[in-house]
Gaussian input, Z-matrix of N, CA and C with variables (Angstrom, degrees):
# hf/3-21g

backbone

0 1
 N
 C     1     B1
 C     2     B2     1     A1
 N     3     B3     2     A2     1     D1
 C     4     B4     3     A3     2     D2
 C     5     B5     4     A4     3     D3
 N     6     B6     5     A5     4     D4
 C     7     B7     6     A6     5     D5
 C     8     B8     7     A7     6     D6
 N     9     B9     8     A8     7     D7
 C    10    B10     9     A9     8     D8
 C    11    B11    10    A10     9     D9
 N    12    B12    11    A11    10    D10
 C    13    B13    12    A12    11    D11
 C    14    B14    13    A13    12    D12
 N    15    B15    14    A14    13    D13
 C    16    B16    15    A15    14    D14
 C    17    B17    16    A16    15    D15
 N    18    B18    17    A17    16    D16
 C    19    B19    18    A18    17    D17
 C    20    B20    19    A19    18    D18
 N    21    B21    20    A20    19    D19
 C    22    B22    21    A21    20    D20
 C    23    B23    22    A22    21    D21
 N    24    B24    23    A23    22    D22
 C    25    B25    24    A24    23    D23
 C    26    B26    25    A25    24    D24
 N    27    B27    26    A26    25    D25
 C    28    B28    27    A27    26    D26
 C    29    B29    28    A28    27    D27
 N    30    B30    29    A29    28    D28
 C    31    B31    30    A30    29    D29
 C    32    B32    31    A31    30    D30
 N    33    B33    32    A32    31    D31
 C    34    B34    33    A33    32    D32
 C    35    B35    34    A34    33    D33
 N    36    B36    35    A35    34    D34
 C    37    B37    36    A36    35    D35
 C    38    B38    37    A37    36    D36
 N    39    B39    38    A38    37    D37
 C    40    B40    39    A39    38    D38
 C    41    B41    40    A40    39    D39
 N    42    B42    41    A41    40    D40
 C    43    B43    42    A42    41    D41
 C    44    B44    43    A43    42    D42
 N    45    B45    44    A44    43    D43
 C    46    B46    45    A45    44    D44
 C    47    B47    46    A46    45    D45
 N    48    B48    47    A47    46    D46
 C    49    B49    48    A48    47    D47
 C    50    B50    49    A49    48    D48
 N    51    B51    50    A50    49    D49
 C    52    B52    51    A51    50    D50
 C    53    B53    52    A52    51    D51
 N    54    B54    53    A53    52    D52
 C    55    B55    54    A54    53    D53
 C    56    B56    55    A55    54    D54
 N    57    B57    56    A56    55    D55
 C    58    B58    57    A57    56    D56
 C    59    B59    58    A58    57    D57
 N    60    B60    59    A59    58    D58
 C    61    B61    60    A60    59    D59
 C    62    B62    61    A61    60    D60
 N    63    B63    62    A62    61    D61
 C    64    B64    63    A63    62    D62
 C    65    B65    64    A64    63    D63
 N    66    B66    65    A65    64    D64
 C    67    B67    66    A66    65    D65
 C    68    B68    67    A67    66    D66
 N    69    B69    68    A68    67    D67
 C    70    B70    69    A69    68    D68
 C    71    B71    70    A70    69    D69
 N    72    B72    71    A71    70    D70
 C    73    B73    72    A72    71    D71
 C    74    B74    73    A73    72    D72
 N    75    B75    74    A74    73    D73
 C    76    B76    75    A75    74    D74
 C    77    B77    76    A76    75    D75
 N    78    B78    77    A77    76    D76
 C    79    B79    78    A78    77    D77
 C    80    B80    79    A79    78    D78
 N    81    B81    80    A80    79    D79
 C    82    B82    81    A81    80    D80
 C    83    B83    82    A82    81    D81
 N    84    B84    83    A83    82    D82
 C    85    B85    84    A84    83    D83
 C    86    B86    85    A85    84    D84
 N    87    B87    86    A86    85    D85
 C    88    B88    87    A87    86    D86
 C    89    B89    88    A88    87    D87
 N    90    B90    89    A89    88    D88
 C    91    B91    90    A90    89    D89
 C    92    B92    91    A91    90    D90
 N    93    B93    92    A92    91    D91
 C    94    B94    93    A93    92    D92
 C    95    B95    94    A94    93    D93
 N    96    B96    95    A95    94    D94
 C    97    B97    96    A96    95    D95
 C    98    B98    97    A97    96    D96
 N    99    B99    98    A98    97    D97
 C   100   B100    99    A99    98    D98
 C   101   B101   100   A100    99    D99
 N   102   B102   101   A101   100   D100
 C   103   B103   102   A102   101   D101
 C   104   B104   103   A103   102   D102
 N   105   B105   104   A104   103   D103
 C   106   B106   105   A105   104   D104
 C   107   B107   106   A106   105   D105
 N   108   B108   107   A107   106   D106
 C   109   B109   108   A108   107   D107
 C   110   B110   109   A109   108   D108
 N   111   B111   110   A110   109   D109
 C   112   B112   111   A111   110   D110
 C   113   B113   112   A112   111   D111
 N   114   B114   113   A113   112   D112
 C   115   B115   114   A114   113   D113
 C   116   B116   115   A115   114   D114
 N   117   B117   116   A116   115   D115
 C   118   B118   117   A117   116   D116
 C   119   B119   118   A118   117   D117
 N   120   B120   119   A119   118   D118
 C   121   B121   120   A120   119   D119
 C   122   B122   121   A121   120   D120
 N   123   B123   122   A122   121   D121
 C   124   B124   123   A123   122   D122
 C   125   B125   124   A124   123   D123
 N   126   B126   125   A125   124   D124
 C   127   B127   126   A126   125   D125
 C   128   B128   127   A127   126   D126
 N   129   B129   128   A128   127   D127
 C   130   B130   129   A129   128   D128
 C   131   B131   130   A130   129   D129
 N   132   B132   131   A131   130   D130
 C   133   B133   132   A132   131   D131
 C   134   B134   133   A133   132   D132
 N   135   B135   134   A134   133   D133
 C   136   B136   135   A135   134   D134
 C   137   B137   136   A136   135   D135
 N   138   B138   137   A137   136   D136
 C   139   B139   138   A138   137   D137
 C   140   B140   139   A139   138   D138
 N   141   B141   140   A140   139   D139
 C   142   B142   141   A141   140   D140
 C   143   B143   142   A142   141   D141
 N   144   B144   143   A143   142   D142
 C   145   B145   144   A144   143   D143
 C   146   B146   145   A145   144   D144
 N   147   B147   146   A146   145   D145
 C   148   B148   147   A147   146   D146
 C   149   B149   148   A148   147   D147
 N   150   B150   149   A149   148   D148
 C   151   B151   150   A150   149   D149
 C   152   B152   151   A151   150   D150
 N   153   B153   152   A152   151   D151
 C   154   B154   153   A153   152   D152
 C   155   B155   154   A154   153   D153
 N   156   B156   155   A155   154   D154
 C   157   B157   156   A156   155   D155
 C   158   B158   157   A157   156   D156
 N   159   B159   158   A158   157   D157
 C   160   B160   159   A159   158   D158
 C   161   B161   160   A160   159   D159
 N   162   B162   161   A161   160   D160
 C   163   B163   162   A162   161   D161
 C   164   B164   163   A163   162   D162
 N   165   B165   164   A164   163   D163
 C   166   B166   165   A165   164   D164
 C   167   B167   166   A166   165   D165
 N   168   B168   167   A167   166   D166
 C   169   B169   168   A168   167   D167
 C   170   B170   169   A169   168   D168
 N   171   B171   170   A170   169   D169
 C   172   B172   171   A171   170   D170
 C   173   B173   172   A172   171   D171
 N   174   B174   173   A173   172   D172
 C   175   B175   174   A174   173   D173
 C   176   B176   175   A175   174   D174
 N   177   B177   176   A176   175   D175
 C   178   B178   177   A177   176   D176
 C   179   B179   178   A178   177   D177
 N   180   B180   179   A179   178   D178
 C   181   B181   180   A180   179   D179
 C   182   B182   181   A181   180   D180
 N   183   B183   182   A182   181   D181
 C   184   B184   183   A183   182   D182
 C   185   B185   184   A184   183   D183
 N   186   B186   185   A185   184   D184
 C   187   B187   186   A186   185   D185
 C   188   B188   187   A187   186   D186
 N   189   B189   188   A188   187   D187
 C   190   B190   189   A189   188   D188
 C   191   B191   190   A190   189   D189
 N   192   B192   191   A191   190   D190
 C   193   B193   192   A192   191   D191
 C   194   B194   193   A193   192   D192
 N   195   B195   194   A194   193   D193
 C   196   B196   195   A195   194   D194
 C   197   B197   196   A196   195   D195
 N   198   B198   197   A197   196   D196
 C   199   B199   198   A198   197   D197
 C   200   B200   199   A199   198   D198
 N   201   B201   200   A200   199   D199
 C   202   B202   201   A201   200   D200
 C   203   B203   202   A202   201   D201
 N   204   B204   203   A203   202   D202
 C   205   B205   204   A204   203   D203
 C   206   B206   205   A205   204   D204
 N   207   B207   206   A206   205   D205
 C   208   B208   207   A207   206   D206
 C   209   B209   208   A208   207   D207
 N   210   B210   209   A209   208   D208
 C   211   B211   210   A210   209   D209
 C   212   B212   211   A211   210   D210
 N   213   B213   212   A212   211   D211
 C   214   B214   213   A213   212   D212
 C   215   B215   214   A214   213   D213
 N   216   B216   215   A215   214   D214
 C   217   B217   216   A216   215   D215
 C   218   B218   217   A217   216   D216
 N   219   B219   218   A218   217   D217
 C   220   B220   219   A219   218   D218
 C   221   B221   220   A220   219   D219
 N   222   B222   221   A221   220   D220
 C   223   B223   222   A222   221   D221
 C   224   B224   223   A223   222   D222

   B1=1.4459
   B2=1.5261
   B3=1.5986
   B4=1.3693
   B5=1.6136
   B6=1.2916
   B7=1.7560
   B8=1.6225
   B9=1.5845
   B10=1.5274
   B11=1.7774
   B12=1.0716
   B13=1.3857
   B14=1.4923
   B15=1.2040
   B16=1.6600
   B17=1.0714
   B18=1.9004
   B19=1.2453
   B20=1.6235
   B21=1.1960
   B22=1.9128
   B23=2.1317
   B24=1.2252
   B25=1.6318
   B26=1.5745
   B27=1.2119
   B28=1.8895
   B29=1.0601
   B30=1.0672
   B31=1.7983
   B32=1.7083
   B33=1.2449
   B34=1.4803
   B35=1.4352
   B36=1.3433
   B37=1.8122
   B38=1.4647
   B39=1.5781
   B40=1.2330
   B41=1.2906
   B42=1.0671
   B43=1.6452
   B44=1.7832
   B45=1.4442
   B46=1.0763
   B47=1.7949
   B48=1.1361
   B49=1.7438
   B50=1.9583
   B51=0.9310
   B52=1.6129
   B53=1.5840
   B54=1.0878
   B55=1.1723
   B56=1.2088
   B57=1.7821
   B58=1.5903
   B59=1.9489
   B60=1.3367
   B61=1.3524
   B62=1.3236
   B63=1.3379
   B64=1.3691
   B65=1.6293
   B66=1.7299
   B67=1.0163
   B68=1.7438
   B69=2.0170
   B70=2.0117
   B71=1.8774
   B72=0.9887
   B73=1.3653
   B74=1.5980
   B75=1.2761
   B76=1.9073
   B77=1.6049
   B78=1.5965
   B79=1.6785
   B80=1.6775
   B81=1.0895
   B82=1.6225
   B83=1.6884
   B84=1.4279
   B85=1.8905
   B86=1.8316
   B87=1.5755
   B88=1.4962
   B89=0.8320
   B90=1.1522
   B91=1.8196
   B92=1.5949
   B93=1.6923
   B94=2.0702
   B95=1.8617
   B96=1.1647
   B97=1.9151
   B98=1.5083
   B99=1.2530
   B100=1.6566
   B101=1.7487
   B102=1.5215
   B103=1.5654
   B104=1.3722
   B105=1.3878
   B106=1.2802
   B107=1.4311
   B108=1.1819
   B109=1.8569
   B110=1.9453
   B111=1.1279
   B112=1.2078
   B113=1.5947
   B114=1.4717
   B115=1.5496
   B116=1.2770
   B117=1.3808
   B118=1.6667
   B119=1.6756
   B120=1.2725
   B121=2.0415
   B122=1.2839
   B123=1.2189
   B124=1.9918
   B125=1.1356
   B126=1.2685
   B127=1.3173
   B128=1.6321
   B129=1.5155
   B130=1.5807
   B131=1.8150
   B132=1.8728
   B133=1.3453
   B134=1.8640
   B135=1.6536
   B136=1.3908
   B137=1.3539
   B138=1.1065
   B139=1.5257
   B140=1.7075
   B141=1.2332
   B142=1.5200
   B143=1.4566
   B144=2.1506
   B145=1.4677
   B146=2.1689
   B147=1.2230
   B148=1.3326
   B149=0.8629
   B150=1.9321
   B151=1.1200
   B152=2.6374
   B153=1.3887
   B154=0.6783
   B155=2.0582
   B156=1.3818
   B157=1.7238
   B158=1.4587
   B159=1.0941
   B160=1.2996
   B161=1.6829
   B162=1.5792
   B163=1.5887
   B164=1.8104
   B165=1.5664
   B166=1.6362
   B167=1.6587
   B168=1.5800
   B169=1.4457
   B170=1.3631
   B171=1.2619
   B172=1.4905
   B173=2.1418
   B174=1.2597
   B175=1.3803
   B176=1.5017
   B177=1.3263
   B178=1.6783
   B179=2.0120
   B180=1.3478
   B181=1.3103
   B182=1.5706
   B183=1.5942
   B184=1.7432
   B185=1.3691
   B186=1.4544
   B187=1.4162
   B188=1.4195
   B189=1.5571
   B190=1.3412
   B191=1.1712
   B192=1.3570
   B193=1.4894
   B194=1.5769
   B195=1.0149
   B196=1.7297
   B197=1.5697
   B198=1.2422
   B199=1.9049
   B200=0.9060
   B201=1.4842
   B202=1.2615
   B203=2.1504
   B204=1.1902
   B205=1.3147
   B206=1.2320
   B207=1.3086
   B208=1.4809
   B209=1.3845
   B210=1.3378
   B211=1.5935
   B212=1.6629
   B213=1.6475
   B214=1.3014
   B215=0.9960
   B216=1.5057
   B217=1.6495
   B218=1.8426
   B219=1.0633
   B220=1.8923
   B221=1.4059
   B222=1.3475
   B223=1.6214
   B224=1.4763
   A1=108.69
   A2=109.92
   A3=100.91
   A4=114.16
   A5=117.16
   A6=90.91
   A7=107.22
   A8=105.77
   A9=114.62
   A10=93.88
   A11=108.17
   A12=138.82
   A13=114.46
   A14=124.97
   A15=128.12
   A16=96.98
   A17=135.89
   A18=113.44
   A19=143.04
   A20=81.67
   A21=106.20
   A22=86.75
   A23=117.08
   A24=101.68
   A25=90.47
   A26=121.82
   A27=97.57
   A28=144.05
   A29=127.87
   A30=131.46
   A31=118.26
   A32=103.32
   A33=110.62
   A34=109.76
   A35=130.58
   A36=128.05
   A37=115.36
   A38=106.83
   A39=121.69
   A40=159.85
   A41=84.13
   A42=102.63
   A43=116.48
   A44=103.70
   A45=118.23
   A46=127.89
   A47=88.66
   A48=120.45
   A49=88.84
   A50=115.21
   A51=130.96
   A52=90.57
   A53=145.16
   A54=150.75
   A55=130.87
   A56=102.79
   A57=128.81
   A58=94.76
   A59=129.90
   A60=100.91
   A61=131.22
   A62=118.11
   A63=122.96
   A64=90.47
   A65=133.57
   A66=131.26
   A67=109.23
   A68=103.42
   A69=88.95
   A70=77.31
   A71=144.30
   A72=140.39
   A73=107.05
   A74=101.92
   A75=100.30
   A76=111.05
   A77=89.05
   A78=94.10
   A79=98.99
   A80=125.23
   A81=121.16
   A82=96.15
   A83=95.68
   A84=100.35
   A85=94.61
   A86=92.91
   A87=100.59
   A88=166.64
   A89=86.92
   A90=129.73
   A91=113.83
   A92=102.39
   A93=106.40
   A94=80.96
   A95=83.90
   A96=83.50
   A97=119.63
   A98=118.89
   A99=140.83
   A100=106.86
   A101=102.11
   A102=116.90
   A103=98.04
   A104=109.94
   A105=129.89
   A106=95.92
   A107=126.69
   A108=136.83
   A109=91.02
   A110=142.03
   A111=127.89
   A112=115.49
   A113=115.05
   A114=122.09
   A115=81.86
   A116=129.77
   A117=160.42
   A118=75.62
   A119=111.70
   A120=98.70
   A121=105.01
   A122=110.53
   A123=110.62
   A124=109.50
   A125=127.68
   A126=122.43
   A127=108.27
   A128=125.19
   A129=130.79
   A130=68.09
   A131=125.77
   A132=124.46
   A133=112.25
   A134=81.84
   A135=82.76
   A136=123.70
   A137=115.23
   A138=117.72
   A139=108.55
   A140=117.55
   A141=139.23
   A142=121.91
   A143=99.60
   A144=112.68
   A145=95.81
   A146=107.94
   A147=122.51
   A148=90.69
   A149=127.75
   A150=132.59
   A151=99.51
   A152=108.81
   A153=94.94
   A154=132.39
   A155=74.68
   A156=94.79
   A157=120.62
   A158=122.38
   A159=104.86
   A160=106.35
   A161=105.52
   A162=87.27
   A163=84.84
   A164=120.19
   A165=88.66
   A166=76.40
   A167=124.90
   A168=139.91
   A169=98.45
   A170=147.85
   A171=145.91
   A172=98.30
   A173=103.66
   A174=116.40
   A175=126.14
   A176=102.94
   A177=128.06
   A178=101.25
   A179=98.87
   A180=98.89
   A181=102.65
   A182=110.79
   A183=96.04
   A184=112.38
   A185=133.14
   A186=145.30
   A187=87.97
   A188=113.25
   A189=120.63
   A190=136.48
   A191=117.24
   A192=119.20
   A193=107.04
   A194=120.52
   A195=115.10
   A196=103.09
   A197=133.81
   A198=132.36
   A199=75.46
   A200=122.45
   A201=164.05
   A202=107.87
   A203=97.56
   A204=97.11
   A205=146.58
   A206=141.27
   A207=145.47
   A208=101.88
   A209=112.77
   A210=129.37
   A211=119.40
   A212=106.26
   A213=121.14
   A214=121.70
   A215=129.91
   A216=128.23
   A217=87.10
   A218=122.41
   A219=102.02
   A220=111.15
   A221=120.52
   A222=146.50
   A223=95.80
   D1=142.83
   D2=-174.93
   D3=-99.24
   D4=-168.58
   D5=-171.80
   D6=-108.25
   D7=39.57
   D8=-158.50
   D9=-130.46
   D10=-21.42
   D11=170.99
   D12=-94.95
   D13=-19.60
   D14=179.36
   D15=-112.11
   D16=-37.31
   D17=160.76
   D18=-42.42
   D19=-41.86
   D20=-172.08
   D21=-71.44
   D22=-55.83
   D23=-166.46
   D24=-65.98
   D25=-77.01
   D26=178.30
   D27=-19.66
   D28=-63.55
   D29=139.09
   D30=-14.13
   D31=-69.05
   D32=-177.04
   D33=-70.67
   D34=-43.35
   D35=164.61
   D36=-30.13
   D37=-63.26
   D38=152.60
   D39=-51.62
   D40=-20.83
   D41=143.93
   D42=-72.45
   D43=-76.70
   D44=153.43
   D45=5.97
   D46=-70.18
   D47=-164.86
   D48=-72.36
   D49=-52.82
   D50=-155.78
   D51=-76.03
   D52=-42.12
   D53=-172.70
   D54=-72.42
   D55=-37.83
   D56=177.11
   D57=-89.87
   D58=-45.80
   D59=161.95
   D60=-53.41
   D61=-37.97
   D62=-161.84
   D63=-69.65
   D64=-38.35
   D65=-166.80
   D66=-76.65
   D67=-14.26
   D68=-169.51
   D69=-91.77
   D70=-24.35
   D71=-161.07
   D72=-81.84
   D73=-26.53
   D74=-175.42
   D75=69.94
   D76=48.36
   D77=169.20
   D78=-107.96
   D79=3.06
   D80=175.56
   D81=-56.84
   D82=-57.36
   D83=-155.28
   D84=-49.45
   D85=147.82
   D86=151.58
   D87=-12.75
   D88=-55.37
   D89=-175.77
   D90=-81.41
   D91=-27.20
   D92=-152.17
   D93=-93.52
   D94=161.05
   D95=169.34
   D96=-102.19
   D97=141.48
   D98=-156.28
   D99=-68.23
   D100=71.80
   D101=174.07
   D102=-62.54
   D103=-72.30
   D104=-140.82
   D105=-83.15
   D106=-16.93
   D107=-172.75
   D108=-90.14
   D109=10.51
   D110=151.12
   D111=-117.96
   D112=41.27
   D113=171.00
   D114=-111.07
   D115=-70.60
   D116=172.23
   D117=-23.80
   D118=-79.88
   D119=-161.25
   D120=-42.48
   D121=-68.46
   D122=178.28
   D123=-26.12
   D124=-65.40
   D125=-154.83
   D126=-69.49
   D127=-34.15
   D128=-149.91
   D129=-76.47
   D130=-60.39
   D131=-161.79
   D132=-24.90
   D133=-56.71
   D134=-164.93
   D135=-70.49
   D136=-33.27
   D137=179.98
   D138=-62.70
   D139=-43.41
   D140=156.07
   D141=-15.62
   D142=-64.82
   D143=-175.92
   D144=-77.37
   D145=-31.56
   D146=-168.37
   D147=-43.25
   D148=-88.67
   D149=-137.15
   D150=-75.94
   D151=-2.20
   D152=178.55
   D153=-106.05
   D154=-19.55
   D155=154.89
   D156=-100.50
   D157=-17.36
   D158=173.28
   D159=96.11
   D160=18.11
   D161=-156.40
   D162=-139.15
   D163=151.11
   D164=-179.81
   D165=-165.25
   D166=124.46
   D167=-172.27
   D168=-76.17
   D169=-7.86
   D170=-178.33
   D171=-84.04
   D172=-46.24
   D173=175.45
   D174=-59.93
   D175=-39.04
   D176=165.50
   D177=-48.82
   D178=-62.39
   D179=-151.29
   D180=-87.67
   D181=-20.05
   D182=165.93
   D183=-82.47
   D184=-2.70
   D185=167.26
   D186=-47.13
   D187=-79.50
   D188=-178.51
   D189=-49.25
   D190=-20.78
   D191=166.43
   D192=-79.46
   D193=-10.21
   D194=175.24
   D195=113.24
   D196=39.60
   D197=170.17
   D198=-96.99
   D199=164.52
   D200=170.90
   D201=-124.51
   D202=123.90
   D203=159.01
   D204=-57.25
   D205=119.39
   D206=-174.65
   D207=-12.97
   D208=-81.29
   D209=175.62
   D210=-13.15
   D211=-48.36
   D212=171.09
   D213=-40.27
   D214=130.43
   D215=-175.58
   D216=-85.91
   D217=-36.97
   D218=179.13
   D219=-95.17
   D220=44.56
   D221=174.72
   D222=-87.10

């Protein structure tokens, strides 16, 4: 797996994940106040500043766990 491909499922888990709490907590409704809608902000932020610097701390640290980038000929 590359780490351009583990970014994108991280991102989206997290989304994911942030959405289904907000839904067992009953922060969807209107009315409840937006706990779970500032994991969801973080995450839209980062992918946001990501795709606009070029730079994204989820990528850093699967670098370090051993992914290799697409680009990589031993990718």
């Amino acid at each position: 797996m590359t780490i351009e491909r583990a970014t994108r499922i991280l991102a989206g888990s997290f989304i994911l994940l942030s959405l289904g709490l907000a839904h067992l907590s009953g922060d969807l409704s209107l009315t409840a106040g937006p706990t779970w809608a500032w994991f969801t902000l973080f995450v839209g932020a980062n992918l946001l500043q990501s795709g606009l610097t070029q730079w994204c701390p989820a990528e850093v640290l699967l670098a370090k766990l051993g992914l290799k980038h697409a680009c990589d000929p031993a990718a």
